[in-house]
TILO-436489 format. One record per residue (C-alpha): x, y, z. Coordinates in steps of 0.2 Angstrom, whole numbers, plus 2048, in hexadecimal, padded with zeros to 3 digits. Layout:
BEGIN
XYZ ...
//
This chain:
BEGIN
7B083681C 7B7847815 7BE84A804 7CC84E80B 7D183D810 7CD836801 7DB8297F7 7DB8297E5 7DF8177E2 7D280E7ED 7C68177F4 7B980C7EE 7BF7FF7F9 7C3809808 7AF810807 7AA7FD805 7B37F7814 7AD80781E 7C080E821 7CA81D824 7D981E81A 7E881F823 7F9818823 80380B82C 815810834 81C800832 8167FD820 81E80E819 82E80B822 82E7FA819 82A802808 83680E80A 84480280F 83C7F77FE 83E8037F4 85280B7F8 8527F97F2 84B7F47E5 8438057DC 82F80E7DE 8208057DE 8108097D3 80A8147DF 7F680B7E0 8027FB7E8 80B8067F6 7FB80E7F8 7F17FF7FC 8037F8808 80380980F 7EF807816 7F0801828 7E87F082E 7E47EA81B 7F37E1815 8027DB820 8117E4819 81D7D581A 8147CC80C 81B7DD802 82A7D5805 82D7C47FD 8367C37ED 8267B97E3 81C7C97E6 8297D77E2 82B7CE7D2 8197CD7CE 8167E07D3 8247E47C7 81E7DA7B9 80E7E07BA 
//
């Protein structure tokens, strides 16, 4: 894996799992749509939404969890 390709948030578990960082269409469209919505998001959290094949971006989408990601 280059340096170029690296993510600053988490790499470490990107080199554990032995993948390439990339980025799923259908969870940035979510996040986009998300956050006309209802504001940004801490930027690690739409990172990790935004890898592809690690977590399924309609969980993103339940109210329990955008409150817990707001309140930190």
């Amino acid at each position: 894996m280059s340096r170029v390709s690296r993510v600053p948030y988490h790499q470490n578990v990107y080199d554990l799992l032995q993948l390439e960082p990339g980025e799923s269409p259908e969870a940035a469209r979510m996040i986009a749509e998300h956050e006309a919505q209802h504001g940004s998001l801490p930027a690690s959290v739409k990172e990790w939404y935004l890898g592809p094949n690690l977590v399924d971006p309609h969980f993103l989408c339940t109210d329990e969890v955008l409150k817990h990601l707001r309140e930190g």
